[in-house]
N, C-alpha and C positions, 0 to 999 in steps of 0.2 A: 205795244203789248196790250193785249186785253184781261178783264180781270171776270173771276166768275165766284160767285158764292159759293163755298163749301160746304155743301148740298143745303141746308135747313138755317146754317147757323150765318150771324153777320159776318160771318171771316169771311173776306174776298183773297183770292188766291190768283196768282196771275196763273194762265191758261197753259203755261210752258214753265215748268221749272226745273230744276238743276239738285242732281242726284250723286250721290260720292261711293256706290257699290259699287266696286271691281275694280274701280279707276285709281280711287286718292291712297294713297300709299303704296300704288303699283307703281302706273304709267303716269301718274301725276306726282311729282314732288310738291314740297312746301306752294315752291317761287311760282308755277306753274297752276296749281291749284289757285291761289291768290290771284292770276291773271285769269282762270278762266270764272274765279265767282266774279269779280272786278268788271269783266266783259258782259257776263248774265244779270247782273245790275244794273250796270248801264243802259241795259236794254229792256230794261221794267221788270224781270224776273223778282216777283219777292220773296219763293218759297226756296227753301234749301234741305234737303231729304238727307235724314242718315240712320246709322243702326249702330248699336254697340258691338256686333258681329263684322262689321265691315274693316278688313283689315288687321280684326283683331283688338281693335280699340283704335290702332293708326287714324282711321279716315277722322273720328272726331277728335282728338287732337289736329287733325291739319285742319281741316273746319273751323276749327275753333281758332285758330291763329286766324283766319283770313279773315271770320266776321268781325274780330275787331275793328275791322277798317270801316264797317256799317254803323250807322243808327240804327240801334236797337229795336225800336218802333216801328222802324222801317222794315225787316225782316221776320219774315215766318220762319221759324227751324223746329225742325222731326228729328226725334230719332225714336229707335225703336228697340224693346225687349225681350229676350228668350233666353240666346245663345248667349250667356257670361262668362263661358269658362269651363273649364275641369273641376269635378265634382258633384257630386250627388244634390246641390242645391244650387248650383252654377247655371242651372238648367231648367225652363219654363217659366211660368206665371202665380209662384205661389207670391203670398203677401211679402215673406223675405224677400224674393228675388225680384221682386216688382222696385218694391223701397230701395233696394240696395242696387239693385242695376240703374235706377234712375236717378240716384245722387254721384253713382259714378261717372255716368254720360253727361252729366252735368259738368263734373270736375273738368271733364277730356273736354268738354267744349266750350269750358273757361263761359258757363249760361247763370245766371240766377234761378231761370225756367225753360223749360222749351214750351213752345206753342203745342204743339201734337205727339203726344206720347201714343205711339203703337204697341197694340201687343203681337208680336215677331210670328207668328205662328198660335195654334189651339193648340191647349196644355191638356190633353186629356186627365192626366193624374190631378188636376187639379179642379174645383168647383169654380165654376166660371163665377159667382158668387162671390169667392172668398178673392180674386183675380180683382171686381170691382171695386172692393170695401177697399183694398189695398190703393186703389188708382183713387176713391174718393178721395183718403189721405192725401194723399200728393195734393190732390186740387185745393182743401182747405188748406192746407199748408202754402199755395201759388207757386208751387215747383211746377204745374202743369195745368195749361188754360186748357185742353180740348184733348180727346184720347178715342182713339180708333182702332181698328182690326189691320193686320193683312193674310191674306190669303187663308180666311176663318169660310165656313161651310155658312150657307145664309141661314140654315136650322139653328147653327151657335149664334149668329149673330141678333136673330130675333129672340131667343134667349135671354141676351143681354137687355135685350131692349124691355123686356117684359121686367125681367128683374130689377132695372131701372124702374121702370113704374110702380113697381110694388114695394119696392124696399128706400126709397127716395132716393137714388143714388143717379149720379152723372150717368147718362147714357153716352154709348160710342155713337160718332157724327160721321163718319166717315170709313170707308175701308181701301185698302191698299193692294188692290189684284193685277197679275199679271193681265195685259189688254194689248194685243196686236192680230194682225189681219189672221196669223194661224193660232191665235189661244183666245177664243170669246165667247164661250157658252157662261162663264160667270158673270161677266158683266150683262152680256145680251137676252141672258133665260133667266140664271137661277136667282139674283140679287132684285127682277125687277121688281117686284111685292116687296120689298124694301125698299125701292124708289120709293113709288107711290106708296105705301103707309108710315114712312118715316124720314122719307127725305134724305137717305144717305146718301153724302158723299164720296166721290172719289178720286183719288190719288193717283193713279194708274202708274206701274211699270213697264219698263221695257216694251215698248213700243215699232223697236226695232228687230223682235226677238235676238237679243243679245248682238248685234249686230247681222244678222241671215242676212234680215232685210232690204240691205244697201247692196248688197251682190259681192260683196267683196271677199265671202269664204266660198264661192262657187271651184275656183280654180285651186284654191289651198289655202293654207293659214298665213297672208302677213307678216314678217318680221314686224315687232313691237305693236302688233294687235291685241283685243282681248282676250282673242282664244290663242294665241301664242305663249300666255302665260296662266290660262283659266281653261284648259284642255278638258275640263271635266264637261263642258257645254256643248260638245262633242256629242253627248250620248244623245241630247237632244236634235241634234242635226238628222233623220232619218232619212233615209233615201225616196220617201214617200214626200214630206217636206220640201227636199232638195229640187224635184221634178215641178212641185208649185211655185218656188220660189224665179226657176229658172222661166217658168211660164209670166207671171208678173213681172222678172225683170222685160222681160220681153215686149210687155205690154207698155211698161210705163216708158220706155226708152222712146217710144214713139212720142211722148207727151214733154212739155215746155220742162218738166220737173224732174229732179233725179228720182232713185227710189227712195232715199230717206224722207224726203222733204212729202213725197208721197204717202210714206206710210204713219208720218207724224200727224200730218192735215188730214189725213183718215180717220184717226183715232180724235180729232177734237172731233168731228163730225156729230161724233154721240153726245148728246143732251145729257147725260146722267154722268159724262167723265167732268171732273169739276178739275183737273189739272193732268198735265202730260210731263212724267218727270225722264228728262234729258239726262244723257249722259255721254262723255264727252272723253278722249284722251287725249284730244289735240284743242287749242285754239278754234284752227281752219273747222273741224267737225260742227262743232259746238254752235260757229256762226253759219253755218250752213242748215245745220238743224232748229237754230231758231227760226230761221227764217221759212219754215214751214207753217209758222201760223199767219203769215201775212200772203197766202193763196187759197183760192177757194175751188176745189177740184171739180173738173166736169161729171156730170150724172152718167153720163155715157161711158167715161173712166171708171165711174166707180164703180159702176153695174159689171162690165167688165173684167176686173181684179177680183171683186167679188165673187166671181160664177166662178173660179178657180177652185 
């Protein structure tokens, strides 16, 4: 496993890590979940991704059972705020729901602190301002070393950054954007003036667009897949899509690699992705997916894929 800086700051993050949306309190139980962070340990993985939305609260609770088996020290954990519930203040990034959603996610995954507190989404109703001073607290407090964005507009996010500077408060290090061969104008255009002037890191998801990637909904849905049971990802599947993905399955078949393993090794390729978070229903997956950071794709392939 290789480990990479999380853009600006000394956190080293290993390059592949291990994510619990859609999966942990689905298609993963307890017992199952525990074997697959158990197997992503073993294999240098030290970050572990979650959200307070994922499952409804389920995923950290199961998380949180399984990191007990780790040294503390030894693990990076995320999780992330927005979505808390029913109710008029169950919702967004005000200073309430910052504090109160972050001592909850704490309870569910049994933490003293998490590494990375994200905010889930931009709260318009809210002053990004009033969103900091809230996440300062946490930090003096040490419920929270490092606090990021995902899928924030790079306008919000140099925002923050300014505000940061002007008001002394922790800046975001990091943001959290969808990143695969058909979704990359944020990481590739709109964030890069964020590289270079601030060094942000990131997190990247879904890598596989929800599974497209791998070829495996070409023909239909799976029994015990994740759109067997997450059919909303559906809408995203376009028939415009469908015809490119059938064109790279096409392409990469010719090559020593599957498509996953292709479309993972793709996405480290970017200098500015500071981690690739995996996600996994099975065992078998999970070890097949890691194992796309240990090949280095030909220029010829990727030029190729790419012209798609």
């Amino acid at each position: 496993m290789k480990y990479r800086r999380l853009g600006k700051t000394g956190l080293q993050v290993s390059e592949l890590s291990f994510g619990s949306w859609v999966t942990f309190g689905t298609t993963l139980d307890l017992d199952l979940a525990k074997e697959c962070m158990r197997f992503a340990y073993e294999r240098g993985v030290n970050f572990f991704d979650n959200a307070e939305v994922y499952g409804h609260g389920a995923a950290e609770l199961l998380m949180g059972e399984a990191l007990r088996e780790f040294p503390r020290e030894k693990v990076i954990v995320s999780t992330k705020i927005f979505w808390g519930g029913e109710g008029p203040n169950q919702t967004g990034l005000s200073w309430k729901r910052m504090v109160e959603g972050t001592k909850n996610s704490l309870r569910r995954l049994q933490q003293d602190y998490v590494d990375i507190l994200f905010c889930h989404r931009p709260d318009t109703e809210t002053p990004i301002e009033e969103t900091m001073r809230a996440i300062e607290t946490l930090v003096q407090q040490g419920l929270v070393f490092y606090w990021g964005t995902s899928e924030w507009e790079a306008t919000q996010i140099e925002e923050a950054m300014k505000l940061a500077s002007l008001h002394h408060l922790t800046p975001p290090v990091v943001e959290q954007p969808e990143y695969n061969l058909l979704e990359r104008k944020k990481l590739e255009t709109d964030y890069l003036p964020l590289f270079k002037n601030y060094g942000l890191g990131t997190t990247i998801w879904s890598p596989l667009a929800s599974g497209f990637l791998t070829g495996k909904y070409q023909k239909g849905i799976p029994e015990k897949s994740r759109l067997s049971h997450q059919q909303w990802l559906l809408e995203y599947f376009t028939e415009e899509k469908k015809r490119r993905i059938d064109k790279y399955i096409s392409i990469v078949e010719k090559s020593p690699y599957s498509p996953s393993e292709v479309g993972i090794a793709w996405c480290l390729r970017n200098p500015n992705v500071s981690t690739v978070i995996l996600g996994a229903s099975n065992l078998q997956q999970l070890e097949q997916n890691l194992a796309a950071g240990e090949i280095e794709l030909d220029e010829a392939l990727v030029k190729e894929i790419e012209a798609i």
